[in-house]
C-alpha positions in Angstrom: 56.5 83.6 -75.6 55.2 82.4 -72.4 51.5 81.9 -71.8 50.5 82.9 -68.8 48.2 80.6 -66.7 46.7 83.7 -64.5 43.3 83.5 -66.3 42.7 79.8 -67.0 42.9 79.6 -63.0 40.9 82.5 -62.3 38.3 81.5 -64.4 38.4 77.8 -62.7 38.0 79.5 -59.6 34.8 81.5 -60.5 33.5 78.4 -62.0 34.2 76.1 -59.2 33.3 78.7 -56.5 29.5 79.3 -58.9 29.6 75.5 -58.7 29.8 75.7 -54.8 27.4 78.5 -54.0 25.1 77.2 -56.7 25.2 74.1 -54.4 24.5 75.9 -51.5 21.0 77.8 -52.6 19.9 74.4 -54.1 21.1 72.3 -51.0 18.6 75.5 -49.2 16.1 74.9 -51.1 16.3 71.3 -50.5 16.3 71.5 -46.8 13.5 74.2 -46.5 11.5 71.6 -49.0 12.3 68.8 -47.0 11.5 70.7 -43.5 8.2 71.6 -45.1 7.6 67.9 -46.4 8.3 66.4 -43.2 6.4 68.8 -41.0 5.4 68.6 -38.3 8.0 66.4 -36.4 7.1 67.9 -32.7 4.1 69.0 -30.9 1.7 71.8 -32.6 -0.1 74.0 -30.2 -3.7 76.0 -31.3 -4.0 79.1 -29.1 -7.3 80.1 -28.6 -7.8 83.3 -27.1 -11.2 83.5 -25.9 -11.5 81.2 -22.9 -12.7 77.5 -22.4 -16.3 76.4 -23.7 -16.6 78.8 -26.6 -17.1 78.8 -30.1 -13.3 79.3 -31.4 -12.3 77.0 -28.3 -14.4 74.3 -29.8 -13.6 74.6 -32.6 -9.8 74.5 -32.2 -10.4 71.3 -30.4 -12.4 69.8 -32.7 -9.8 70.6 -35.5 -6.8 69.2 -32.9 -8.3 66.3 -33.0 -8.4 65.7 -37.0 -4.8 67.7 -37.1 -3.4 65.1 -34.7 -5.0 62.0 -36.6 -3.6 63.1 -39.8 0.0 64.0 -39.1 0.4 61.5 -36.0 1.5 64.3 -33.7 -0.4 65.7 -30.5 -2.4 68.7 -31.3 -3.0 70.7 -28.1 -5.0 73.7 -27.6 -4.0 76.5 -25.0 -6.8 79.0 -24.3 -5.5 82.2 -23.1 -8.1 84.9 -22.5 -8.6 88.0 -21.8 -7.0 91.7 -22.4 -10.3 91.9 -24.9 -9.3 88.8 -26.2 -5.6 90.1 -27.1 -3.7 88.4 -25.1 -3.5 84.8 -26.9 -2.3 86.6 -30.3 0.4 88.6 -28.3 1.8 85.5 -27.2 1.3 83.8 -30.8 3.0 87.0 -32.4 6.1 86.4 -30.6 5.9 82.5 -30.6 8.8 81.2 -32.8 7.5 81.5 -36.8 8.0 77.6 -37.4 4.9 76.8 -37.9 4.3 74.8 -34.2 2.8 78.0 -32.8 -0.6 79.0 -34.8 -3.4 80.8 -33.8 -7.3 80.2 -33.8 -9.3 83.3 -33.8 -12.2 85.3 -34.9 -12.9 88.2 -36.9 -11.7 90.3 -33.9 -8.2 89.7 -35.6 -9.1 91.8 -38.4 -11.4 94.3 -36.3 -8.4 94.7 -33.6 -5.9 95.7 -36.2 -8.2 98.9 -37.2 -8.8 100.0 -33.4 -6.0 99.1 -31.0 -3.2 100.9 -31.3 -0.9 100.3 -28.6 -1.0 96.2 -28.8 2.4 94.9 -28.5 1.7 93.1 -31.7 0.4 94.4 -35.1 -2.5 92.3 -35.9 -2.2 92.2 -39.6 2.2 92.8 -39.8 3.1 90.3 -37.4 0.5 87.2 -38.5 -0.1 85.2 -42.0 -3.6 84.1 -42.4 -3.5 80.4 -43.0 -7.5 79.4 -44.2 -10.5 80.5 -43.0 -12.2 77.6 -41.1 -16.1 78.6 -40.8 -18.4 81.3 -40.7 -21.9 81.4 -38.7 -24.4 83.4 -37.0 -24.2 85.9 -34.1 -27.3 86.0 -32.4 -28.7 89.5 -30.9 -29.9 88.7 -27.6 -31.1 89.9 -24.1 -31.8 89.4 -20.5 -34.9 87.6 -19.5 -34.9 90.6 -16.9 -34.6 93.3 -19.4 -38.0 93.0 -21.3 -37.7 92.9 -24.2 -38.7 90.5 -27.0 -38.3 91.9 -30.4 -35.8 93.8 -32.4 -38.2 96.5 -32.6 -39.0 96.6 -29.0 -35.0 97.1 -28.6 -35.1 99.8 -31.1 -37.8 101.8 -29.0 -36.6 100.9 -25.8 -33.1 103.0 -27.0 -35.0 105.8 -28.7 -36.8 106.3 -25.9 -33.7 106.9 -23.6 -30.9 107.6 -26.0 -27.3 106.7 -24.9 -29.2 105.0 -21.7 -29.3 101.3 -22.8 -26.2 99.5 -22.3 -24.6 96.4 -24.4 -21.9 94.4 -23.8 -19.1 92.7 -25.6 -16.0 90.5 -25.2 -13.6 93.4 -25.9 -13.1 97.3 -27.3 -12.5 95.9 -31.0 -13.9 92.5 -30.9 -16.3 91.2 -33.7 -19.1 91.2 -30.7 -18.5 94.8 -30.4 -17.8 95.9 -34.0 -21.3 94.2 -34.8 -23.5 95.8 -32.4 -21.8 99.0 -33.5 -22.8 97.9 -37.0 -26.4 97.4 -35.8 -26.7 100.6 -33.9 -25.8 102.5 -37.0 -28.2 100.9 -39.4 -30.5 101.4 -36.5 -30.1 104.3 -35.7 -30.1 104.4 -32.0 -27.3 105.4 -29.3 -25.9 103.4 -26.4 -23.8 102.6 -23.9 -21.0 100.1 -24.4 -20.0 97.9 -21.4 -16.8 96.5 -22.0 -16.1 93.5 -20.1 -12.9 92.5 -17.3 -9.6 91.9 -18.6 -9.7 88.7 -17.0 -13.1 87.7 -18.6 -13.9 85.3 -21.1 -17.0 84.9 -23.6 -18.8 82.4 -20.7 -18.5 85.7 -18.4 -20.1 87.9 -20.8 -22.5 85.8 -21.3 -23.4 85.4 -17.8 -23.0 89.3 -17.2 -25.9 89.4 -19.6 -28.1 87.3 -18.1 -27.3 88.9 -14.4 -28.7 92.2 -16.5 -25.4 94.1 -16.2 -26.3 95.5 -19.6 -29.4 95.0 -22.4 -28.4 93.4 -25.2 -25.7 91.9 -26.7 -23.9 90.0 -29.8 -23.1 86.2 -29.1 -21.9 84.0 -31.4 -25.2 81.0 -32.0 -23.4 77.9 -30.6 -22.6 80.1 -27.3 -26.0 81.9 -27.1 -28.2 78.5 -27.8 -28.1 76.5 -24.0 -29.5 79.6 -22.6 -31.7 80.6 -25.6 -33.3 77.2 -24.9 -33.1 76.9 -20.5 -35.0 80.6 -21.5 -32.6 83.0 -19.5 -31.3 84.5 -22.9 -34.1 85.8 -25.3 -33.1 85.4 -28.6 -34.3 89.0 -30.5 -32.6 88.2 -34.3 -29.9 86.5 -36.3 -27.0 88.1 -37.4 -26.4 86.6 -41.1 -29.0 87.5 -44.2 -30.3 83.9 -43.5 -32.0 82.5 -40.8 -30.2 79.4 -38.9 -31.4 76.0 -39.3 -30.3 76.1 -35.3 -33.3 78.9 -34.5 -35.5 78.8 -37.8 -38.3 80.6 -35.7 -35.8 83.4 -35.2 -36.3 86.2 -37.7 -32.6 88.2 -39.4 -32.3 91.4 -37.6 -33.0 92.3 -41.9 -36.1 91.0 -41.5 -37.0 91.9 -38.3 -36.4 95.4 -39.9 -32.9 96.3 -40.2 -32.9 96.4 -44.0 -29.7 95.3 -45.4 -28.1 93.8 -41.9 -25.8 91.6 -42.1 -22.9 90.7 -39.9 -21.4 87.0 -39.4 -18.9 85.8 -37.2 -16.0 83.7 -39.0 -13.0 82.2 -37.9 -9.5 81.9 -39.0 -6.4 80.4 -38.8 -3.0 82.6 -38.4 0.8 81.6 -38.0 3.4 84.5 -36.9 5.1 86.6 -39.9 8.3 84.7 -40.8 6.7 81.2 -40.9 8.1 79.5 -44.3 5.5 79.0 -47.3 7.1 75.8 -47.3 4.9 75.3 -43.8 2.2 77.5 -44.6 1.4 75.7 -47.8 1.9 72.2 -46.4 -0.5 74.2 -43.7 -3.1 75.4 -45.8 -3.4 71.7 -47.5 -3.5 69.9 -44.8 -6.2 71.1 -43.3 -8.0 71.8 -45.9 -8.0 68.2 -46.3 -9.2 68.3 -43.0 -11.8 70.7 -43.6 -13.5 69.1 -46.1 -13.6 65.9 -44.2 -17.2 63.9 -43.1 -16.5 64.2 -39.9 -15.3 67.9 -39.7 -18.0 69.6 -41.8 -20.7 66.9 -39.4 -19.2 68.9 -36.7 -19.6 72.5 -38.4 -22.9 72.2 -39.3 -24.7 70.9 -36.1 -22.8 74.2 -34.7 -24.6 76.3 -37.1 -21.7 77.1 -39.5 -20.6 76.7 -43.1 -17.8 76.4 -44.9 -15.6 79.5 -46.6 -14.2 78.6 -49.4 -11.2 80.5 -49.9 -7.4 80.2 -51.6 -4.6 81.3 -48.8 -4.2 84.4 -50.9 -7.8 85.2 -50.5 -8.0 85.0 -47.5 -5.4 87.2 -46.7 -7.0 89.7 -48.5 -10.3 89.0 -47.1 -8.8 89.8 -43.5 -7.4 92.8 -45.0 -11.0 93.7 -46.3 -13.1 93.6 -43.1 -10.2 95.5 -41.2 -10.5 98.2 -43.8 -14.9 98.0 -43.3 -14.4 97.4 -39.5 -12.3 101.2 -39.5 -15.2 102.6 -41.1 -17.7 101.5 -38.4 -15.0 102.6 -35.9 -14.9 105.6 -37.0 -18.7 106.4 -37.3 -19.1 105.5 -33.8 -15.9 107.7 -32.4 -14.6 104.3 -31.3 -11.3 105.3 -28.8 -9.4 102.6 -27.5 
């Protein structure tokens, strides 16, 4: 009787063919470790989408720097403004997801995601939250021209002509407009949002504000404090439940009698959906190296900020978190976009 050798081969073939793609996943995994490890070999570019001179802008320069020290690449950072501060993440969201595209922003990337619908981008879908980087202070302000001192004297001032007063922002969405939403609720007053350009940056709100185009407004400390101090912006409270060591004689908007307020501005790090962990996580530890840094936290402080100590997960849900509280403001104000 003849044995036949049909089998023995066969099962040499699946065993030489598991060998092969067995060789393949590991060589994979390999390479993606190996991209991960040596990453990055090119350029990086921050895109900030606020506009030169503000708070993320310096910020994302200040963190270039320290990026580009540690990884012995150049760190650039592209402002792109305006659209209501959209249209840096559209062009981040369909940026290559290799990790040499990321994007700087505020909390507006959370608060966009639960207001603008018709984005060519999904704020939370097409972006990975990397680390938060800081969190700090808005600062209620006002016109010199608009007389009025106090939180209290706002208060009245928009009781006294409901839906009259105006306020600005940097966008339909954006933290500076979620807040004072925030505020006008727990105020319980009415007014008139004033939304600003397309084309205009935080610098032009701020100046739109001082010209008296509106009454009051939400500005991020380090943006409001030149003019706070030169006298052409009156600072009426802090955003946070504690007073900056930047304006200690400035009361809370909690203590100067919104119970209970309180509404900071942080700031983030994102890389477009489809960027390996491999990059993210050699992301996340790098600059949190970075981050805890001398020189970095020297920097954070004098610009009235702290640090957030988060895990990537975290922070991910986190973003998730104030999109979800962001909707409910939205919605108690009849937000449309």
């Amino acid at each position: 009787m003849r044995l036949s050798m049909r089998p023995i081969t066969f099962f040499l073939f699946l065993l030489i063919g598991c060998a092969g793609i067995h060789g393949n996943v590991m060589g994979e995994a390999t390479n993606a470790s190996a991209v991960a490890e040596d990453y990055p070999i090119k350029p990086v570019r921050l895109i900030e989408p606020f506009g030169a001179g503000g708070g993320p802008d310096l910020l994302a320069r200040a963190l270039a720097q320290q990026l580009s020290q540690l990884w012995g690449q150049a760190v650039t950072v592209e402002n792109i403004p305006g659209a209501g501060a959209t249209a840096g993440p559209a062009q981040v969201a369909k940026s290559p997801p290799d990790g040499y595209t990321l994007l700087i922003n505020t909390n507006a990337q959370a608060y966009s995601a639960a207001l603008l619908k018709d984005l060519p981008y999904d704020p939370l879908k097409d972006f990975i939250p990397i680390v938060p980087l800081t969190r700090q202070p808005y600062v209620l302000v006002a016109g010199k021209a608009a007389g009025v001192a106090t939180v209290a004297e706002l208060i009245a001032a928009a009781r006294a002509k409901p839906g009259e007063l105006k306020f600005g922002s940097t966008g339909i969405g954006t933290g500076t407009h979620i807040g004072v939403e925030k505020f006008n609720q727990a105020a319980g007053i009415k007014a008139l949002h004033v939304p600003p350009l397309p084309s205009d940056s935080n610098a032009d709100t701020i100046a739109n504000a001082i010209a008296g185009h509106f009454t009051y407004y939400l500005v991020p400390i380090s943006l409001a404090l030149p003019h706070i101090r030169d006298g052409t912006l009156v600072a009426l409270g802090v955003s946070t439940a504690r007073r900056s060591p930047l304006l200690p004689e400035v009361p809370t908007i909690a203590e100067a009698g919104v119970a209970g307020f309180d509404f900071p501005i942080w700031y983030g790090l994102w890389a477009p959906a489809g960027t390996p962990a491999g990059v993210i996580d050699k992301l996340v530890k790098d600059i949190g190296r970075v981050l805890a840094g001398q020189s970095l936290r020297d920097w954070v402080t004098k610009h009235g900020g702290e640090p957030m100590n988060m895990t990537q997960p975290e922070f991910a849900r986190f973003v998730l978190s104030e999109s979800e509280s962001a909707a409910q403001i939205i919605k108690a104000a009849g937000i449309k976009p």
